[in-house]
N, C-alpha and C positions, 0 to 999 in steps of 0.2 A: 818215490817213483814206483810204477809200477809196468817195466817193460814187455811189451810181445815178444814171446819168444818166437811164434811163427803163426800161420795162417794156413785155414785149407776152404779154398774158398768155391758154392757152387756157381751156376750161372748167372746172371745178370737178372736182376729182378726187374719185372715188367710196373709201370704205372697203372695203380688203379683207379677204377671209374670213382668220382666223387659222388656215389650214392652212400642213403644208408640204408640199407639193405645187408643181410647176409646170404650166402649162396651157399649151397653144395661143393667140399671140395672137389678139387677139379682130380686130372687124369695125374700120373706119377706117383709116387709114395713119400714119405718121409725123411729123404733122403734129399730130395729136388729144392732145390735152392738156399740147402744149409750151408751154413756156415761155423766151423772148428775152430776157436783159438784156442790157444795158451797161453797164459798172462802168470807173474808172480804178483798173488795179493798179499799184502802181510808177510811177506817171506817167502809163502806156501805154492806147488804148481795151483794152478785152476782152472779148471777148462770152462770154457763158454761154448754154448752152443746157442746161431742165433738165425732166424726167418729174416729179413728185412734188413733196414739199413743197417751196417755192421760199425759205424762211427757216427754215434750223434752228435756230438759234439760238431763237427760237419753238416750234416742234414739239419740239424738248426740253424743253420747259415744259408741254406737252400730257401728258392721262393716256397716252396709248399711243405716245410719241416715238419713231421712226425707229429699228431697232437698230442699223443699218448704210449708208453711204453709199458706191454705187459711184461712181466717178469715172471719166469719161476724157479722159486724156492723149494730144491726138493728135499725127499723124506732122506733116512738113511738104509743104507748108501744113497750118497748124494752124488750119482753117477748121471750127469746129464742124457748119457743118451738112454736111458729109461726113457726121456720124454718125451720121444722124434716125434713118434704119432701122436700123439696129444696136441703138442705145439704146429706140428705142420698141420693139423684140422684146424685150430685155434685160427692160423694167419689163412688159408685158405678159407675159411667160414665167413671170415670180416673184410674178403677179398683182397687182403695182404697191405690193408689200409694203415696194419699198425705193426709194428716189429711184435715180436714174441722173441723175449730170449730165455736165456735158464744160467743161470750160472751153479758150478758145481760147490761141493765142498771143499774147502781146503783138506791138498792131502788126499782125495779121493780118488786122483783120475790119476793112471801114468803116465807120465811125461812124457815127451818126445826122448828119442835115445841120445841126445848129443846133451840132455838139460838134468838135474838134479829135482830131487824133491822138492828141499827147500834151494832158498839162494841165499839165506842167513841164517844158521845154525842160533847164535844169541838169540836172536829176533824172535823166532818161531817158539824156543823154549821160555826165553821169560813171560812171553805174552799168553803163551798156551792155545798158540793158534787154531789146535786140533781139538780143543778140547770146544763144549757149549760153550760157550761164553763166549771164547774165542774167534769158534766158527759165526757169533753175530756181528762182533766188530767187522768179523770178514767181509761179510754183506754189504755194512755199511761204509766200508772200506770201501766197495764195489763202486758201490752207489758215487762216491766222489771221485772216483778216479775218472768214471766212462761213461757218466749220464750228466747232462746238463743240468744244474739242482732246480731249473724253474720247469722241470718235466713234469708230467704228470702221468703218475704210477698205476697198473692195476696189478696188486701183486697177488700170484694163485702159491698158496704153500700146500704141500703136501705131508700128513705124518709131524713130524718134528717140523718140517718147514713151515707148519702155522706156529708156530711157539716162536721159531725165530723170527715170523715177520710180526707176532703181539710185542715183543722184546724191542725190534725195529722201530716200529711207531710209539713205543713211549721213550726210548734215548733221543731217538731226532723228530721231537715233534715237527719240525717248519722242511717232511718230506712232501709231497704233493698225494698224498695217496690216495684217490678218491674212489678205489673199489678195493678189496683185499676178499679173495676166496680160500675160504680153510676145506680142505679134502681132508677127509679121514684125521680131523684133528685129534693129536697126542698134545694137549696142552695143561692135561692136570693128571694125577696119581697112574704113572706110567708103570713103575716098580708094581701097584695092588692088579694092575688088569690080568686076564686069563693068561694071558703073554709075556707080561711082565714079569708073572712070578717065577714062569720058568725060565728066561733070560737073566734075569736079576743076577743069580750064582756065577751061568756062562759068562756074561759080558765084565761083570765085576771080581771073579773069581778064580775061571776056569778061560779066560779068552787065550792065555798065555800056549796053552795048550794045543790048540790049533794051527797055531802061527808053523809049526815043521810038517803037518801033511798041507797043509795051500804053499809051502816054502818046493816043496817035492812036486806038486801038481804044478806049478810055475816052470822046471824045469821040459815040462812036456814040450812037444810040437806043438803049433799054434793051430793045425787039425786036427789034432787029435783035443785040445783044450774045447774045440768046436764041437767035436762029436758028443765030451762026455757031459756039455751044456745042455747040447739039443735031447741027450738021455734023460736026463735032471728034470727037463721042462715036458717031457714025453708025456704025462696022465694029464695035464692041460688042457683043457680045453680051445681050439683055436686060440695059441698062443700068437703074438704079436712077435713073427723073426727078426723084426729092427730092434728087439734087444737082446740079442742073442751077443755082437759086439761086446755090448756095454756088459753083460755076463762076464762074457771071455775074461774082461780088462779085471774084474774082482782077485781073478787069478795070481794076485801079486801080493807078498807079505805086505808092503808099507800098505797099498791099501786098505787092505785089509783091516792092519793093524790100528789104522785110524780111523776107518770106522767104527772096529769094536769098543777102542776107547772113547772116542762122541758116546755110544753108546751106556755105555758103562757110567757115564756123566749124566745121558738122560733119566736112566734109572733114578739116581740120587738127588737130583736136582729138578724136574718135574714133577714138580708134588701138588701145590695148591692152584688152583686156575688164577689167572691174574683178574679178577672181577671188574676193580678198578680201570686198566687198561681196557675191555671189553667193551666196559661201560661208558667209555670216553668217548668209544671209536663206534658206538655200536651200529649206526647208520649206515656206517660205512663195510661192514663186513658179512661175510654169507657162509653158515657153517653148512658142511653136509655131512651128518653123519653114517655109519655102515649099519647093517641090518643085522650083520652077522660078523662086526669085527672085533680081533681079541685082543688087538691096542686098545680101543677106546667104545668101550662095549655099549650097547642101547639105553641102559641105564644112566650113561654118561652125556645124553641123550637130553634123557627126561630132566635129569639135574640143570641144566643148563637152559633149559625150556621152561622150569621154572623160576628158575632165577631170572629171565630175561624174556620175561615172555611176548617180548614183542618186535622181537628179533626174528632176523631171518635167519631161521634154526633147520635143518632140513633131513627126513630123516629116511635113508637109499629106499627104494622100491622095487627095484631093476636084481637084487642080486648082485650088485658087484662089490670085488673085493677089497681090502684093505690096500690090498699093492695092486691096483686097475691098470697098471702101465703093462703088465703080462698080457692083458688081455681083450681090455676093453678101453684103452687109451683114445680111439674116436668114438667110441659113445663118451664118456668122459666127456672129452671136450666140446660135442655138440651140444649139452647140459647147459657146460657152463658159457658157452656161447649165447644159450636162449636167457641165462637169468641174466648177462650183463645185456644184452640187446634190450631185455624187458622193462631192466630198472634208467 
């Protein structure tokens, strides 16, 4: 089982017109008509963050049920609200015709105060819920607990979350996936990239280390945690302040600590691109790569554009960055709005 620990929920979503059409988001920001859970998946907290119907399993039961459910699968940290702006463009763009949700990583988000990390110490350790591996069964974990299995998926991953949504579609072939969008994919020689090699050491060697100054910045006020975020993000360019929160929340040893270990996992364990898998799905998938990222550099690009040269390989133009949720989270999603409309 996998219970609610609680709900924060916004106002009552309005019926959309049965066109198809996309529009211009409307008036509000990213914040208008979200929806907060907290669920234990696998053991582990999780937060969801969700636009639209917030129980399918219900609204499949409705005369006019959902046709489709986008999801996203974020990078690390797997900190949902990274993705307000993104996902609130995303459901306002397709005039809220389809839920957009996000679920987080296990282990990444704080809890509520009254709830625990985990809710099964054995559980979470034998299975290594925090770990890669882990955090895919979590997914698919997801997936059965709170989506009806004859849905049909468009799932957007970002960073690491394209690797765990290629991992997804080949353990549960008979999922409905009929679009999958990789952003800034990290799905092969993580450890060799410009980024990687200086991470490599911290994440697998030296992570331990950190864990007593974010232990000390944790004890701060919660405005003062605010000020020294908004400092941090200062040289920015129009940064995006709806993740200024999701900043904040980093501020906590466990999470922390689970992200660096995922991390330290990716290093070692994404090495060879899954070709195979690729290969199987390729119709179904849309890479975009960065112009100037030091995860998954241009090079990574061209390799992959030869190997699959007839794919939709895609490679930025725009200047944006590796982590777009700073700052360019609705251009992002008006993009990929126009290629899922187009296709």
């Amino acid at each position: 089982m996998v219970p609610a620990l609680g709900k924060i929920t916004g106002p009552e979503l309005c019926g959309a017109d049965p066109v198809d059409v996309m529009c211009s988001p409307g008036s509000g920001g990213p914040g208008e008509d979200a929806s907060v859970e907290y669920v234990y998946c696998r053991g582990a907290i999780t937060e969801l963050l969700k636009y639209g119907p917030t129980d399918l399993h219900a609204a499949s039961k409705s005369p006019n049920p959902p046709k489709m459910l986008i999801l996203v699968i974020p990078g690390n940290p797997g900190v949902v609200g990274f993705y307000k702006t993104y996902m609130w463009t995303l459901y306002q763009t397709f005039i809220r015709r389809y839920p957009v949700w996000a679920v987080s990583h296990a282990g990444h988000c704080m809890p509520p105060e009254t709830y625990d990390m985990i809710e099964d110490a054995s559980v979470t350790e034998k299975e290594d819920v925090f770990g890669l591996n882990g955090q895919i069964e979590h997914k698919l974990a997801f997936l059965r607990k709170h989506v009806p299995r004859d849905t049909n998926l468009l799932l957007i991953g970002h960073s690491i979350g394209c690797y765990i949504i290629l991992e997804m579609m080949k353990r549960d072939p008979e999922l409905k996936v009929v679009k999958a969008v990789m952003l800034f994919p990290t799905i092969e020689r993580m450890a060799c990239s410009p980024q990687g090699k200086i991470m490599t050491p911290v994440l697998c060697r030296l992570r331990y280390a950190f864990y007593l100054p974010i232990f000390l910045l944790s004890l701060l006020p919660e405005r003062l945690k605010v000020s020294i975020v908004r400092l941090a993000l200062r040289n920015f360019y129009a940064v995006d302040t709806s993740i200024i929160p999701a900043t904040v929340s980093l501020i906590n040893v466990d999470c922390a600590a689970n992200g660096m270990y995922m991390g330290s996992q990716e290093m070692r364990l994404v090495v060879e691109r899954d070709n195979a898998t690729v290969r199987q799905h390729l119709s179904k998938l849309i890479f975009y790569y960065g112009a100037t990222d030091h995860w998954c550099p241009v090079q990574y690009y061209h390799d992959i554009r030869k190997d699959f040269p007839e794919g939709d390989i895609r490679l930025c133009e725009r200047g944006i960055r590796h982590a777009f949720v700073l700052d360019a989270g609705e251009e992002m999603a008006n993009m990929t709005a126009e290629w899922i409309f187009d296709d």
